[in-house]
mmCIF file of the C-alpha atoms, coordinates in Angstrom:
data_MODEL
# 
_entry.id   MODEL 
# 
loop_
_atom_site.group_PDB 
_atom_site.id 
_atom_site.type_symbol 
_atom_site.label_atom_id 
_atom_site.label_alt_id 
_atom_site.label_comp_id 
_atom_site.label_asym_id 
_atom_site.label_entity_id 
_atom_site.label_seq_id 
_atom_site.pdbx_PDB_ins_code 
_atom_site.Cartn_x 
_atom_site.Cartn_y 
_atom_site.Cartn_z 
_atom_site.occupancy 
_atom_site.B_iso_or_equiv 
_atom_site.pdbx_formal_charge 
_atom_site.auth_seq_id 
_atom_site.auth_comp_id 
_atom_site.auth_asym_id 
_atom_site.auth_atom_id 
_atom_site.pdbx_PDB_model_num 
ATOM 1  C CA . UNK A 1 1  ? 3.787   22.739  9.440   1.00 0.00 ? 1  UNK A CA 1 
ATOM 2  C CA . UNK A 1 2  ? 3.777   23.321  5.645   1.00 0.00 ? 2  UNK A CA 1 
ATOM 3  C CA . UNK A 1 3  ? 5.779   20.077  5.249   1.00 0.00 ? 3  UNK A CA 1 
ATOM 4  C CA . UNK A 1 4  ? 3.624   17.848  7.601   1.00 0.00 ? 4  UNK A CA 1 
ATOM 5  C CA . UNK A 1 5  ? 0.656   19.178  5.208   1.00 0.00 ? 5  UNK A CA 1 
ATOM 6  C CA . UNK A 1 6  ? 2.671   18.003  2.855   1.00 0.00 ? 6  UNK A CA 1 
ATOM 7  C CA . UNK A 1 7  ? 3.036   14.646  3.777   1.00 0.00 ? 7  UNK A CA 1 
ATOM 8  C CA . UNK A 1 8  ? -0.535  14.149  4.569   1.00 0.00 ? 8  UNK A CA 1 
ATOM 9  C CA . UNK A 1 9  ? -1.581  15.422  1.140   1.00 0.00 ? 9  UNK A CA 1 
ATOM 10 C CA . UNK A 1 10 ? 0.857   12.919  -0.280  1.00 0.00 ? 10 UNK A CA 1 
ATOM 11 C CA . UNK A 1 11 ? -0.482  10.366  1.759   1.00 0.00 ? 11 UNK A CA 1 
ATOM 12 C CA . UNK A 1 12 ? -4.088  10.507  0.466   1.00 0.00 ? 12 UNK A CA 1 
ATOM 13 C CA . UNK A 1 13 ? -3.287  8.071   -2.133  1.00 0.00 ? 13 UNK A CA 1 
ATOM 14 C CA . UNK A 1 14 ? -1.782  5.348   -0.346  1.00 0.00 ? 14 UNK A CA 1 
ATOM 15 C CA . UNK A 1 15 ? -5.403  3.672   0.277   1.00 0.00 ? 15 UNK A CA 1 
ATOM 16 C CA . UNK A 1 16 ? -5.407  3.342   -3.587  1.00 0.00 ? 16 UNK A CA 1 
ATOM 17 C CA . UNK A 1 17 ? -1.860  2.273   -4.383  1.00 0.00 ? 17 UNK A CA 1 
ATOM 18 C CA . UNK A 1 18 ? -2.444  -0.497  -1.760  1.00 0.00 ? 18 UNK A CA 1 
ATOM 19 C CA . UNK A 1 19 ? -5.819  -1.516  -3.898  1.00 0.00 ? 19 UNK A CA 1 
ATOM 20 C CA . UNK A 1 20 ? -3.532  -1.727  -7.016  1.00 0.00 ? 20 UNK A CA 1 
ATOM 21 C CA . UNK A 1 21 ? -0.697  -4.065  -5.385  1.00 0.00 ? 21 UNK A CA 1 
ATOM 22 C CA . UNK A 1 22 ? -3.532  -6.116  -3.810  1.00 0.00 ? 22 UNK A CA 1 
ATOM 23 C CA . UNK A 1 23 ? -4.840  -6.591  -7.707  1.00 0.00 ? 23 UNK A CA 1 
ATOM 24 C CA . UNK A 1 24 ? -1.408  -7.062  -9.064  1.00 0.00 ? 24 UNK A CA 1 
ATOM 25 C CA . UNK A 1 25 ? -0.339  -9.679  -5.976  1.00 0.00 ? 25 UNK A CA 1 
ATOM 26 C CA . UNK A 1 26 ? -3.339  -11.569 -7.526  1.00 0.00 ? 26 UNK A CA 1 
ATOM 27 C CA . UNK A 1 27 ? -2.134  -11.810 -10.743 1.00 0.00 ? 27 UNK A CA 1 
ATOM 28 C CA . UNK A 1 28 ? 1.264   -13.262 -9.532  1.00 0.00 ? 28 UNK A CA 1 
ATOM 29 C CA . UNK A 1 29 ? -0.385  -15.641 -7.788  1.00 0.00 ? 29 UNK A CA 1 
ATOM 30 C CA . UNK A 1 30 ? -2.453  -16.987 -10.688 1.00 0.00 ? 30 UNK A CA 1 
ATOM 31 C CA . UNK A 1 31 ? 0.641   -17.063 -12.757 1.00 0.00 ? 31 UNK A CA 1 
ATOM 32 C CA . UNK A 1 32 ? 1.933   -20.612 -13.539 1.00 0.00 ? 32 UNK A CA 1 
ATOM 33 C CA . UNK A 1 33 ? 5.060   -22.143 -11.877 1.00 0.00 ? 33 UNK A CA 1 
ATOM 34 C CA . UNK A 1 34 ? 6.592   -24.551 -14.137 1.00 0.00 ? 34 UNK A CA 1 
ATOM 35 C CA . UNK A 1 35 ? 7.466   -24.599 -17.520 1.00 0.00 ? 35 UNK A CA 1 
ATOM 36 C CA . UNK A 1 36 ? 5.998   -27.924 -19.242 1.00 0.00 ? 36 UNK A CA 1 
ATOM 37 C CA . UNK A 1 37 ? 9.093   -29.807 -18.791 1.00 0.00 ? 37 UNK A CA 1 
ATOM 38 C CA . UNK A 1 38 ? 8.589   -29.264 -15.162 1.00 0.00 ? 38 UNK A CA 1 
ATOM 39 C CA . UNK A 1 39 ? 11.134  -26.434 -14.431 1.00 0.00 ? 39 UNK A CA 1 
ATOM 40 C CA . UNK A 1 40 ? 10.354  -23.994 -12.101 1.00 0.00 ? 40 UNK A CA 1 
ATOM 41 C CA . UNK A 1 41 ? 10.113  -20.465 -13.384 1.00 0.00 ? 41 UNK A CA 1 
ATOM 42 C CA . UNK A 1 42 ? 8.938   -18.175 -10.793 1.00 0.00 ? 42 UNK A CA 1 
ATOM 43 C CA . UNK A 1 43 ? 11.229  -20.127 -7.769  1.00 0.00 ? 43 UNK A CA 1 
ATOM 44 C CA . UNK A 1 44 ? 10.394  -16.646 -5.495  1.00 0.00 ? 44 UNK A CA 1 
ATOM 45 C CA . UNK A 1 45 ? 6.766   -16.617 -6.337  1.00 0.00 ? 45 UNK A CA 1 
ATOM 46 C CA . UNK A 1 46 ? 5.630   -17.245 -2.362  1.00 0.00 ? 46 UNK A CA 1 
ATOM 47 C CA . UNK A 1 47 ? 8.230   -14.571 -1.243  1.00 0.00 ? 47 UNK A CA 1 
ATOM 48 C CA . UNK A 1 48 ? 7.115   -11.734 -4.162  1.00 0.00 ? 48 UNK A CA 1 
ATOM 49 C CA . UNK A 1 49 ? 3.453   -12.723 -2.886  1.00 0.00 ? 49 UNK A CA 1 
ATOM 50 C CA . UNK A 1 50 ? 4.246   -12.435 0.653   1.00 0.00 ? 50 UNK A CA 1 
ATOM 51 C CA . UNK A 1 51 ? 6.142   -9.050  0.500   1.00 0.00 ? 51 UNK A CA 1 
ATOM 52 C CA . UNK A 1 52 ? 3.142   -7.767  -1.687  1.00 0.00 ? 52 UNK A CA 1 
ATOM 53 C CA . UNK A 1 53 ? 1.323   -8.480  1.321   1.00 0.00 ? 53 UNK A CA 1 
ATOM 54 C CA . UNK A 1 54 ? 3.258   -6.727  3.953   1.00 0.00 ? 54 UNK A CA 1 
ATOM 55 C CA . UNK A 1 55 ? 3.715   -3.686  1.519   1.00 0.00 ? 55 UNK A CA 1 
ATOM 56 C CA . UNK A 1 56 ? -0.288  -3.623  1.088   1.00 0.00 ? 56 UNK A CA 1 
ATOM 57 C CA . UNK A 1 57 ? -0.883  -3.768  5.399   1.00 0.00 ? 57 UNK A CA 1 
ATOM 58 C CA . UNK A 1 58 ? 2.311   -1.363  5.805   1.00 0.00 ? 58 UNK A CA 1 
ATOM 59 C CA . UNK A 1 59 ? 0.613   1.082   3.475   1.00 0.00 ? 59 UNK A CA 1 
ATOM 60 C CA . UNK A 1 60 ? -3.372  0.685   5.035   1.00 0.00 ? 60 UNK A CA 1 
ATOM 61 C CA . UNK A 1 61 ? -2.128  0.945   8.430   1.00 0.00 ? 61 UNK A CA 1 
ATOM 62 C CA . UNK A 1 62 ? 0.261   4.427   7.647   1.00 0.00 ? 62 UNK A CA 1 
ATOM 63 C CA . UNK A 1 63 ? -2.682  5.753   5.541   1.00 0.00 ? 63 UNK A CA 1 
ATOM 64 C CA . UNK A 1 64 ? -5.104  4.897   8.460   1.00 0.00 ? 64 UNK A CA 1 
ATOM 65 C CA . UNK A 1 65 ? -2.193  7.152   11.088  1.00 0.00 ? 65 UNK A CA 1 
ATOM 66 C CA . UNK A 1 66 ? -2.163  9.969   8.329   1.00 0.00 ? 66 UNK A CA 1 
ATOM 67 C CA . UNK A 1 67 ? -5.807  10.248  8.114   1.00 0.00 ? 67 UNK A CA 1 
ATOM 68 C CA . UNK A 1 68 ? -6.016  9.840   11.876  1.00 0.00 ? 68 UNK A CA 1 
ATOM 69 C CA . UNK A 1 69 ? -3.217  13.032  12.458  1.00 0.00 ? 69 UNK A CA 1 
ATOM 70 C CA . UNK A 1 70 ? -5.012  14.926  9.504   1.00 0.00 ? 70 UNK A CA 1 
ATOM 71 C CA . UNK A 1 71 ? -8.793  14.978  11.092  1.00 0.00 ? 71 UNK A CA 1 
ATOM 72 C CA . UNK A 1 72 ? -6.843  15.699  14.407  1.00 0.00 ? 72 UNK A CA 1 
ATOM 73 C CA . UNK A 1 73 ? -4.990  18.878  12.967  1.00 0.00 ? 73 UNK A CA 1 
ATOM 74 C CA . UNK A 1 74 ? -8.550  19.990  10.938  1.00 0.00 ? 74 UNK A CA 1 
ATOM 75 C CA . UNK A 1 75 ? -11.048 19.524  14.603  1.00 0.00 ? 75 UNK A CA 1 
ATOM 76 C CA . UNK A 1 76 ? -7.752  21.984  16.075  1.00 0.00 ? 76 UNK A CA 1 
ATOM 77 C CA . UNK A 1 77 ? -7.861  24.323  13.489  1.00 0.00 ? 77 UNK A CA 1 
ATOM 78 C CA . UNK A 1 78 ? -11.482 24.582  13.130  1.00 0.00 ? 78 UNK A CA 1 
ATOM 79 C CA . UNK A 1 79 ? -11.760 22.315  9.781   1.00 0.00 ? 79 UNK A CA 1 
ATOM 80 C CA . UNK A 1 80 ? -8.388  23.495  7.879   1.00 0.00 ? 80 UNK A CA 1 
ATOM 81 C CA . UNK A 1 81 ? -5.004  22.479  8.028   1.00 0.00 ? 81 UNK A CA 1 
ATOM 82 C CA . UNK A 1 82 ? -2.513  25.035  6.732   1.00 0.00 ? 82 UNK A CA 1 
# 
């Protein structure tokens, strides 16, 4: 039990993190592409931006399950979860 309190403590930030990568994927996406001679510099730029993306839904939807268990563990234990 002390180690599934644990993880849900551990978990509270993950709402947060997600905000941050969301912010960062935006910056990656505004960066430029090609040098002025036309090379391309950032050749994985829709691939970094895409797995951004998962990462960000991945992390909502297992903070969403953690909060879910959590307020299931505090309504059994009358409010805590020790």
């Amino acid at each position: 039990m002390k180690q599934l309190v644990k993880l849900l403590n551990q978990a509270n930030p993950l709402k947060g993190y997600a905000s941050e990568l969301q912010s960062a994927m935006t910056q990656v996406a505004l960066v430029c592409d090609l040098h002025e001679d036309g090379t391309n510099i950032f050749p994985a730029k829709k691939e970094v931006i895409e797995s951004m993306a998962n990462a960000i839904e991945k992390m909502c939807e297992v903070s969403d399950i953690l909060s879910a268990i959590k307020d299931a563990f505090s309504e059994q234990n009358g409010g805590k979860l020790s």
